[in-house]
The first five atom37 places (N, CA, C, CB, O) and aatype in JSON, in Angstrom:
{
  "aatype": [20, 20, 20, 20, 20, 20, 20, 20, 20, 20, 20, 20, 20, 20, 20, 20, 20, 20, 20, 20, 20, 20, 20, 20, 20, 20, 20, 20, 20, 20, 20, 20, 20, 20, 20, 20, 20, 20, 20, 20, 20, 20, 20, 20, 20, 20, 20, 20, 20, 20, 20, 20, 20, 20, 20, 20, 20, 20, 20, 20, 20, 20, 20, 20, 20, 20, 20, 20, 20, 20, 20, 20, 20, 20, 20, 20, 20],
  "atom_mask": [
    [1, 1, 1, 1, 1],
    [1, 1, 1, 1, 1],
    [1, 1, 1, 1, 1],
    [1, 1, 1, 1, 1],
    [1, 1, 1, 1, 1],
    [1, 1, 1, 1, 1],
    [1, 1, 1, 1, 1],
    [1, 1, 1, 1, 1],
    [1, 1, 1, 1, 1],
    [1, 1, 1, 1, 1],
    [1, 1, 1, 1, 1],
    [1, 1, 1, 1, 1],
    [1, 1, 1, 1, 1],
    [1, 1, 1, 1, 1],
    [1, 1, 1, 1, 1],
    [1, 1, 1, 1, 1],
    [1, 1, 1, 1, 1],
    [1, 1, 1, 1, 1],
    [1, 1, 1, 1, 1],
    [1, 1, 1, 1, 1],
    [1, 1, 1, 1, 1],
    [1, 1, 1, 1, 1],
    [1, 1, 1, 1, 1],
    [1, 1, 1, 1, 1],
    [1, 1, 1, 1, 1],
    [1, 1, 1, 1, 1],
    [1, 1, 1, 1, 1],
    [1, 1, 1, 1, 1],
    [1, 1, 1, 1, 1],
    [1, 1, 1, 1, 1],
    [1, 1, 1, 1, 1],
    [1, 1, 1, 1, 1],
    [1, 1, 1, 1, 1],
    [1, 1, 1, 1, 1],
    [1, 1, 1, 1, 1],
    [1, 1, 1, 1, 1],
    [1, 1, 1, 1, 1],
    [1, 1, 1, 1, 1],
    [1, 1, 1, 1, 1],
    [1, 1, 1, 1, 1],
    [1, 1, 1, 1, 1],
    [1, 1, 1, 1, 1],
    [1, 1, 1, 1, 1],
    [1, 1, 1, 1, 1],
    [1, 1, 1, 1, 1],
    [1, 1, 1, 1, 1],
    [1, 1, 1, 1, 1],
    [1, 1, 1, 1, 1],
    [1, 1, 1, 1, 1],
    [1, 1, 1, 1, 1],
    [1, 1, 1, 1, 1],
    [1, 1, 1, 1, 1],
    [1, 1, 1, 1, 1],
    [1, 1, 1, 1, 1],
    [1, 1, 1, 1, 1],
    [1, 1, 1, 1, 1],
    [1, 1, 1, 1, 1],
    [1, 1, 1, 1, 1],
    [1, 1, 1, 1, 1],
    [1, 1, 1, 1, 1],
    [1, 1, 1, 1, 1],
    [1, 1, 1, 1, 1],
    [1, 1, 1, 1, 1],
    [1, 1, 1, 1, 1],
    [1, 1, 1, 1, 1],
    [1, 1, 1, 1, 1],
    [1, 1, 1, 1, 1],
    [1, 1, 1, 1, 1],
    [1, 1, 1, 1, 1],
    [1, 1, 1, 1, 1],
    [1, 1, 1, 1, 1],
    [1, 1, 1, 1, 1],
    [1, 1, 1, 1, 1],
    [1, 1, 1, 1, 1],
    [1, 1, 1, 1, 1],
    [1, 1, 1, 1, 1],
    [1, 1, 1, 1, 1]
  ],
  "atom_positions": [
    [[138.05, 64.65, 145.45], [137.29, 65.67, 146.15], [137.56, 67.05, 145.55], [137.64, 65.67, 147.64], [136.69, 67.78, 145.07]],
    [[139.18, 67.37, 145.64], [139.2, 68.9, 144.71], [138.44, 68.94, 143.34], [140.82, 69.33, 144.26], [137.85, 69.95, 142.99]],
    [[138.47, 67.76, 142.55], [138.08, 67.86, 140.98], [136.58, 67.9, 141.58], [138.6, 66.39, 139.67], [135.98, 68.6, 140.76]],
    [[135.79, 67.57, 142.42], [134.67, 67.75, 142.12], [134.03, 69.02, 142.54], [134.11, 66.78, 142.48], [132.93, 69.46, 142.23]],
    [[135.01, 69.56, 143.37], [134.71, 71.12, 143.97], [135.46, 71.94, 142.6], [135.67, 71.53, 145.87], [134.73, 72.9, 142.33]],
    [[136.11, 71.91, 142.06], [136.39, 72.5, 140.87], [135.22, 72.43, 139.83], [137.59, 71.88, 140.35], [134.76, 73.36, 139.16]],
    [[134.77, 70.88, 139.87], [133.74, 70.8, 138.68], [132.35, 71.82, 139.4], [133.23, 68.8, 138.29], [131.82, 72.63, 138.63]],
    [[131.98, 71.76, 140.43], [131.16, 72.63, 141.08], [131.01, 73.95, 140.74], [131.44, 72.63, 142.19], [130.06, 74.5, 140.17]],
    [[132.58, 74.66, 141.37], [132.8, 76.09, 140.62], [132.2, 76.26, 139.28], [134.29, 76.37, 140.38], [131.4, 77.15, 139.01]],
    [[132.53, 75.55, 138.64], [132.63, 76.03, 137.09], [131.39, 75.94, 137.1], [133.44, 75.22, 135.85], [130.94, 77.07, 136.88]],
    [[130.36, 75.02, 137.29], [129.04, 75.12, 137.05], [127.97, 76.29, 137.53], [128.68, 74.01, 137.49], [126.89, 76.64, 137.05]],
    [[128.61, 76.69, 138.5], [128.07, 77.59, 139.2], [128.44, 79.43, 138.67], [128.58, 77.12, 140.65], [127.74, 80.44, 138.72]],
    [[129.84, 79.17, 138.19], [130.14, 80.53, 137.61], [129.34, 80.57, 136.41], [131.67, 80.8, 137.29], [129.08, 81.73, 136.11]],
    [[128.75, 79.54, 135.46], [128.57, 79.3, 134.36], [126.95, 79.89, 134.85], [129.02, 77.77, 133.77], [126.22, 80.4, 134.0]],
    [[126.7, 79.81, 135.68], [125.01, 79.67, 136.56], [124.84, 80.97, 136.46], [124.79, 79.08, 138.4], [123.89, 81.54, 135.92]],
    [[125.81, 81.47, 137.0], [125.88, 83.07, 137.58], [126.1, 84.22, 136.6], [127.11, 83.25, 138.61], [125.5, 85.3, 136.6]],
    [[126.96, 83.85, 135.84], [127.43, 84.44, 134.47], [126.21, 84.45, 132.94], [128.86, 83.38, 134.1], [126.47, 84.75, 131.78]],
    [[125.16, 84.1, 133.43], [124.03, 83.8, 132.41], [123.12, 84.81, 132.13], [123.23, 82.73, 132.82], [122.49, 85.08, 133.15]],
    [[122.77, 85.55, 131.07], [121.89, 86.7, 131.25], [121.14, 86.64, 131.53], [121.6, 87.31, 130.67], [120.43, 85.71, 131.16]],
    [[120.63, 87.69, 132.49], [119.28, 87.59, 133.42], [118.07, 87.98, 132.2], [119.3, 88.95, 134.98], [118.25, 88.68, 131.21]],
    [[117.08, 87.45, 132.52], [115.68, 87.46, 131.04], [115.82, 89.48, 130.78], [113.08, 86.71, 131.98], [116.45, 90.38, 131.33]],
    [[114.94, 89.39, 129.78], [115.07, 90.46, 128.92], [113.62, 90.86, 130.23], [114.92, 90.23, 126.79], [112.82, 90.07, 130.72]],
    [[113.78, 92.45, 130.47], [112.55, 93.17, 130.69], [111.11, 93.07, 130.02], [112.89, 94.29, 130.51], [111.08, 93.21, 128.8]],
    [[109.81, 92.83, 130.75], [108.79, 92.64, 130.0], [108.45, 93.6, 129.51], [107.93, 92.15, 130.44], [108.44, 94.6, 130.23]],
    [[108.0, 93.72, 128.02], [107.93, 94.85, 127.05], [106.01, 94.91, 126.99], [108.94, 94.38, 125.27], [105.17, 94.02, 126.9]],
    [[105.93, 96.5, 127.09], [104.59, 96.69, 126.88], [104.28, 97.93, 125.84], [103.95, 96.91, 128.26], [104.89, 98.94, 125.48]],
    [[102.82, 97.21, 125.5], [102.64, 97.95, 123.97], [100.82, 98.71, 124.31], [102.7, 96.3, 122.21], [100.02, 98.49, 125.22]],
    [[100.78, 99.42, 123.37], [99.2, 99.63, 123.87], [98.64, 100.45, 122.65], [98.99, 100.58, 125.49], [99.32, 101.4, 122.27]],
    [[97.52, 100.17, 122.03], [97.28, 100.77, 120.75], [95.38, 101.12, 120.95], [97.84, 99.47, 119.3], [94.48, 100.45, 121.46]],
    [[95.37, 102.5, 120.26], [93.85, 102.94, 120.46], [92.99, 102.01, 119.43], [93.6, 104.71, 120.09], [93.7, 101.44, 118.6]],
    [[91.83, 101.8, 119.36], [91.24, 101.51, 118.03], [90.15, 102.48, 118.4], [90.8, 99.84, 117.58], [89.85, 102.92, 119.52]],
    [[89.51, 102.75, 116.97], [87.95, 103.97, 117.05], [87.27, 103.39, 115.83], [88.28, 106.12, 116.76], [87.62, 102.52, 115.03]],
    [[85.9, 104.35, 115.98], [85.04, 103.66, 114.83], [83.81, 104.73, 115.27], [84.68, 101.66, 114.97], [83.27, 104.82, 116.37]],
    [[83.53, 105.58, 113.91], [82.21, 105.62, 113.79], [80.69, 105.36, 114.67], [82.29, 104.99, 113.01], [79.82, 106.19, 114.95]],
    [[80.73, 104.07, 114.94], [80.26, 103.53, 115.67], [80.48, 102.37, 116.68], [79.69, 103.48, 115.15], [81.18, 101.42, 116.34]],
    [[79.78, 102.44, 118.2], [80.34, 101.59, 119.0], [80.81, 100.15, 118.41], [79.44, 101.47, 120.0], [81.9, 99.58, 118.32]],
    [[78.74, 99.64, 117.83], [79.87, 98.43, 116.74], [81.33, 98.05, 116.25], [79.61, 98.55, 115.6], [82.06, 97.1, 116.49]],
    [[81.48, 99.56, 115.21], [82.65, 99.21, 114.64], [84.0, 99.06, 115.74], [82.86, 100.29, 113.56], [84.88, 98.2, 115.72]],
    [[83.81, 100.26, 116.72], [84.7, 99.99, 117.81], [85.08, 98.76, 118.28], [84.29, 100.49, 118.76], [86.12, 98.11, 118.12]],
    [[83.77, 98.47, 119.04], [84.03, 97.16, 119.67], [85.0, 96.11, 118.43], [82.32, 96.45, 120.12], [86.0, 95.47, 118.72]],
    [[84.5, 96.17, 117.35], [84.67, 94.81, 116.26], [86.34, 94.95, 116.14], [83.69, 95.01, 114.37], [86.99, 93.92, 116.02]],
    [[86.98, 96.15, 116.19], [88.21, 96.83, 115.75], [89.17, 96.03, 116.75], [88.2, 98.6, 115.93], [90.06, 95.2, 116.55]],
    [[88.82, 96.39, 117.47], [89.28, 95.9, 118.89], [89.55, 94.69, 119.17], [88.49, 96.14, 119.79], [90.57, 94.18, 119.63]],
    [[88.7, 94.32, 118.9], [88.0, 92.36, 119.48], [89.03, 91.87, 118.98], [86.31, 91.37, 118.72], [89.7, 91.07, 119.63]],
    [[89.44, 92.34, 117.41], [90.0, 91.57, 116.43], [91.36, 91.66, 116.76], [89.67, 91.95, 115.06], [92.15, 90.74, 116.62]],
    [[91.69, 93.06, 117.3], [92.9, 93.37, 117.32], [93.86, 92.19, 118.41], [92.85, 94.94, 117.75], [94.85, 91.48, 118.24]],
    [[92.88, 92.48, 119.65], [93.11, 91.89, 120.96], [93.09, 90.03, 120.41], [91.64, 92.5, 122.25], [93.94, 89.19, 120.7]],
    [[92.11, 89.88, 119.75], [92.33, 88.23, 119.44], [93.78, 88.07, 118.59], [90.88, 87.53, 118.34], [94.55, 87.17, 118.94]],
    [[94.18, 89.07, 117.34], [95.0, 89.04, 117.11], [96.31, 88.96, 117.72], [94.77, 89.53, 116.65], [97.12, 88.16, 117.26]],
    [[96.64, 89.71, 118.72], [97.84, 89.73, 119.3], [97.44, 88.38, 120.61], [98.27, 91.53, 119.86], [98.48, 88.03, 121.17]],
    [[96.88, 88.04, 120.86], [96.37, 86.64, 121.81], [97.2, 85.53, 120.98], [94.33, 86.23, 121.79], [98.28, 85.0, 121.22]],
    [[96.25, 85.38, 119.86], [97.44, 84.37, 118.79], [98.29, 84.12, 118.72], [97.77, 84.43, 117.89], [98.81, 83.0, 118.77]],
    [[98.9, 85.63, 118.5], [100.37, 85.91, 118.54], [101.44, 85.65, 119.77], [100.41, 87.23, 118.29], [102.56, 86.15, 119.92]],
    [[100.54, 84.45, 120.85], [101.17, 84.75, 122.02], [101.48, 85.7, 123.18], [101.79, 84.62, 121.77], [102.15, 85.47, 124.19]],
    [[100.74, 87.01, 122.77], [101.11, 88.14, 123.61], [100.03, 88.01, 124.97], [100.94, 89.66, 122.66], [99.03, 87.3, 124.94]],
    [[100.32, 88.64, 125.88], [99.1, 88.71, 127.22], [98.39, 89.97, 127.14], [99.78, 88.69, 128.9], [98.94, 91.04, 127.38]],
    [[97.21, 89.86, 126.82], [96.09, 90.72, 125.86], [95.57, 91.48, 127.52], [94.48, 89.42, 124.65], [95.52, 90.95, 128.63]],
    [[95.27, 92.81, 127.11], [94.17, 93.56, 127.64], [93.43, 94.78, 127.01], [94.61, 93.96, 128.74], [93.85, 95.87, 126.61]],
    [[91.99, 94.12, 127.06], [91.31, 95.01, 125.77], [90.03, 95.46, 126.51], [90.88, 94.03, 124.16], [89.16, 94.85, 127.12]],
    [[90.3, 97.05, 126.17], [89.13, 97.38, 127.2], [88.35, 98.05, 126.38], [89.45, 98.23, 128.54], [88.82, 98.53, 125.35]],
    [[87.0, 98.2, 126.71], [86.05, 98.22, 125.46], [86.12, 99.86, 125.38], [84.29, 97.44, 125.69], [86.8, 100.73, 125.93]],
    [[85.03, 99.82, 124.4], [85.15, 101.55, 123.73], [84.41, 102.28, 124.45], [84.6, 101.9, 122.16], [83.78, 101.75, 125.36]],
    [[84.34, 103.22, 124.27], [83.68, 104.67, 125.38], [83.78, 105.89, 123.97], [85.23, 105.31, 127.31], [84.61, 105.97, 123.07]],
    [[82.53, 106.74, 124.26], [82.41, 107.66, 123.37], [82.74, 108.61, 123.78], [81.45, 107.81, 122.88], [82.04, 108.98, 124.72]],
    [[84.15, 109.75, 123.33], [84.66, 110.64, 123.79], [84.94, 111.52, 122.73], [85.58, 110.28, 124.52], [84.98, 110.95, 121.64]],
    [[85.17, 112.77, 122.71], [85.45, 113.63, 121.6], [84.46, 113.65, 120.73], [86.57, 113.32, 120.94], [84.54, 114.87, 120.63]],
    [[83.4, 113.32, 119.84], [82.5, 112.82, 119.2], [83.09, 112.29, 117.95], [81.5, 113.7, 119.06], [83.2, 112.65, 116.77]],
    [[83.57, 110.8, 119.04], [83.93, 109.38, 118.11], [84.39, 108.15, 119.38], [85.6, 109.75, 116.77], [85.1, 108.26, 120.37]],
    [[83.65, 107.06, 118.83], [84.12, 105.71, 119.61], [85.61, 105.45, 119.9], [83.68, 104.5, 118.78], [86.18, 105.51, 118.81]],
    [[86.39, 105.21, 120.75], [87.45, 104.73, 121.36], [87.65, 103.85, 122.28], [87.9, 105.42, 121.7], [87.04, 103.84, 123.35]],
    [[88.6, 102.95, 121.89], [89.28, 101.96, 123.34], [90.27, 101.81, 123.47], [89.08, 100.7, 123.59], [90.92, 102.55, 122.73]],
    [[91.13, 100.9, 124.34], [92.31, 100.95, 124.2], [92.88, 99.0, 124.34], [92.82, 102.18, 125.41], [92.74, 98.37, 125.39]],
    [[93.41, 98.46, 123.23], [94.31, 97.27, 123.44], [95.6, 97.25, 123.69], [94.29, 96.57, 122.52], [96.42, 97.91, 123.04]],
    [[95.95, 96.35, 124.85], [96.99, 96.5, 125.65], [97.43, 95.21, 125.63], [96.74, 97.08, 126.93], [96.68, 94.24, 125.55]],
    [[98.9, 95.15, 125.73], [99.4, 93.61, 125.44], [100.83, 93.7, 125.51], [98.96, 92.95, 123.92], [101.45, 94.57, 124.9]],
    [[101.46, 92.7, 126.36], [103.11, 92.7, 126.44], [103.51, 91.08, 126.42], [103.75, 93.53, 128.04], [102.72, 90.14, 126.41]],
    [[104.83, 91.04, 126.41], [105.12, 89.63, 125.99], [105.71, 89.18, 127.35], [106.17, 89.45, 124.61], [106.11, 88.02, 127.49]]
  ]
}
């Protein structure tokens, strides 16, 4: 009975003593273009790119501001 409450402990300090996961990391990058086209295309690619890559994608389309196309891809692991 003690050895198995001993073997218990240990499993449990071993439980407890384990690093808790790493913080979810977030990234976020503009793309622009000339034209909405190119915007959108910049983007698409970017956002499929980091999708691939496993990341959790958010890609929001372009809007014309300043006089030039912009959006923004967003993605953390």
């Amino acid at each position: 009975m003690v050895k198995k409450l001993a073997t218990a402990v240990v499993v449990l300090s071993a439980l407890l003593a384990a690093p808790a996961e790493a913080a979810t990391k977030y990234y976020q990058q503009t793309v622009t273009g000339s034209t909405q086209a190119e915007c959108e295309a910049a983007g698409s690619a970017l956002a499929q790119q980091k999708q691939a890559e496993g990341y959790l994608v958010t890609w929001i389309g372009c809007g014309y501001s300043n006089f030039r196309w912009a959006g923004l891809v967003g993605w953390s692991d």
